[in-house]
C-alpha positions as CSV (number, residue, x, y, z in Angstrom):
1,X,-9.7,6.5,-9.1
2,X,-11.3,6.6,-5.7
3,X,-12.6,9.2,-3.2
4,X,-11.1,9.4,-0.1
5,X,-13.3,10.8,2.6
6,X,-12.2,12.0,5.9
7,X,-13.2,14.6,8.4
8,X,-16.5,15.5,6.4
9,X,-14.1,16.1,3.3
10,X,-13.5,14.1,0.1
11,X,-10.8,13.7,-1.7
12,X,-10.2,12.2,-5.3
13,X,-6.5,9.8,-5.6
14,X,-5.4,6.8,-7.4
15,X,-6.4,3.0,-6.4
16,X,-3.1,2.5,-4.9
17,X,-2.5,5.4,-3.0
18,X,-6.4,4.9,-1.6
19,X,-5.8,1.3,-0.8
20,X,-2.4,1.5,1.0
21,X,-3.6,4.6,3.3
22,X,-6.7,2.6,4.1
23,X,-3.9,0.0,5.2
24,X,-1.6,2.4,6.8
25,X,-4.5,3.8,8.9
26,X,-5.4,0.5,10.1
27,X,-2.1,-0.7,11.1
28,X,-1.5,2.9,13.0
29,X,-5.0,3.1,14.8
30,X,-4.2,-1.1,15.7
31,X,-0.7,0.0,17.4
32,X,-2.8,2.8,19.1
33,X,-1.0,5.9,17.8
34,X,-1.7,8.5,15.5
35,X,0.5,9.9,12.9
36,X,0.4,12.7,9.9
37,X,0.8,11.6,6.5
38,X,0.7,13.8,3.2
39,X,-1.2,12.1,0.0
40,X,-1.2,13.3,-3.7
41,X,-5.1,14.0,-4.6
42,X,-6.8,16.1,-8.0
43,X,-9.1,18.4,-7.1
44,X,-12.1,19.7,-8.7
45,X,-10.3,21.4,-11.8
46,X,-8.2,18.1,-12.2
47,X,-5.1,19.6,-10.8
48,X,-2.8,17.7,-8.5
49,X,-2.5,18.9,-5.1
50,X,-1.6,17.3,-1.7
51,X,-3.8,16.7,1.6
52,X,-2.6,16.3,4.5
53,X,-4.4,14.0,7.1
54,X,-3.9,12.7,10.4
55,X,-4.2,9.1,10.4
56,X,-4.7,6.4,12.9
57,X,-6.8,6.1,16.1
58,X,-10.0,8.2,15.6
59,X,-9.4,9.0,12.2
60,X,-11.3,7.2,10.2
61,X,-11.0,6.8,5.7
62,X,-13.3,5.8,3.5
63,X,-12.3,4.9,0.2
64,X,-14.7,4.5,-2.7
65,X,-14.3,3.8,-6.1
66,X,-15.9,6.6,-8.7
67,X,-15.9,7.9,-12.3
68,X,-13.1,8.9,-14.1
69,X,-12.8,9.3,-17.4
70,X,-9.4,11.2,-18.1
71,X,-5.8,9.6,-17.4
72,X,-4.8,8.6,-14.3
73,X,-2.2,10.3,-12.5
74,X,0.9,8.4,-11.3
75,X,0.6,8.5,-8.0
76,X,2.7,5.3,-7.6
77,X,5.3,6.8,-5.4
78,X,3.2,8.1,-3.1
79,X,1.6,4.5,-2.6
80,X,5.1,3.0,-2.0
81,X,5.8,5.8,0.3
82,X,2.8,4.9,2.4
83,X,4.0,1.3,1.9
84,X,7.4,2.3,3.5
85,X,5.8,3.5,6.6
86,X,7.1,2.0,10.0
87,X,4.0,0.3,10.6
88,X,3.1,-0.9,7.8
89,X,1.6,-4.1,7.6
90,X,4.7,-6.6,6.0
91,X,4.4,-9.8,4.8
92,X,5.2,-12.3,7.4
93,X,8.3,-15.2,6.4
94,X,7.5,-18.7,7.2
95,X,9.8,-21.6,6.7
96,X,8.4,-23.9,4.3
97,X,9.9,-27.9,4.6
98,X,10.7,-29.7,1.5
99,X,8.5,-32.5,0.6
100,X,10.2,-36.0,1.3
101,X,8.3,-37.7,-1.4
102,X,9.3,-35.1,-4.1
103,X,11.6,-36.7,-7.1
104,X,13.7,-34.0,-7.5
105,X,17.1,-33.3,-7.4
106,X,18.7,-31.6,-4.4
107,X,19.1,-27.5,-5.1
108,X,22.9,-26.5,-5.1
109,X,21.7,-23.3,-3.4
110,X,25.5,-22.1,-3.8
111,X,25.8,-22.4,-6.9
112,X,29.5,-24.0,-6.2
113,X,28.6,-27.2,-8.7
114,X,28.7,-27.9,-12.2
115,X,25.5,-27.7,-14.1
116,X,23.7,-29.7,-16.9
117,X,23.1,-28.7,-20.0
């Protein structure tokens, strides 16, 4: 679990759902917007609850790790909401080149051959 502390407030959530707003609010504040986002948090009497933050340029989040010695709630689809965001940083493709000196057989990316057993 981590606190999330923004605004003079903190908040308690999961790893991921701390790690990829932490993200989220970087990529926003680097594109120079702001945006409103919702995250799941447990408050003080362990209940789940939702915040509601603005994120982005001038808001900043700190996430810190802390004690917790009950189950974690799954907060999973709130991370891969946050993930889904516009701006979310993506990984980037690259074209990787097959090496010449390589042994191997040519891949029948078609799948239109016969194959060995």
């Amino acid at each position: 679990m981590r606190c999330v502390t923004y605004a003079g407030e903190t908040v308690m959530t999961t790893d991921d759902v701390a790690a990829s707003l932490v993200e989220l609010t970087a990529a926003v504040a680097k594109e120079g917007q702001a945006e409103a986002v919702q995250i799941p948090i447990v408050t003080g009497d362990k209940r789940v609850a939702q915040a509601e933050l603005v994120i982005g340029v001038g808001n900043d989040v700190l996430s810190a790790p802390m004690e917790w010695n009950d189950e974690e709630p799954d907060f999973s689809r709130a991370a891969e909401e946050l993930k889904g965001h516009r701006l979310f940083p993506r990984a980037h493709l690259r074209a990787v080149e097959r090496d010449r000196d390589a042994d191997d057989e040519p891949i029948d990316w078609d799948f239109d051959q016969p194959t060995r057993g």
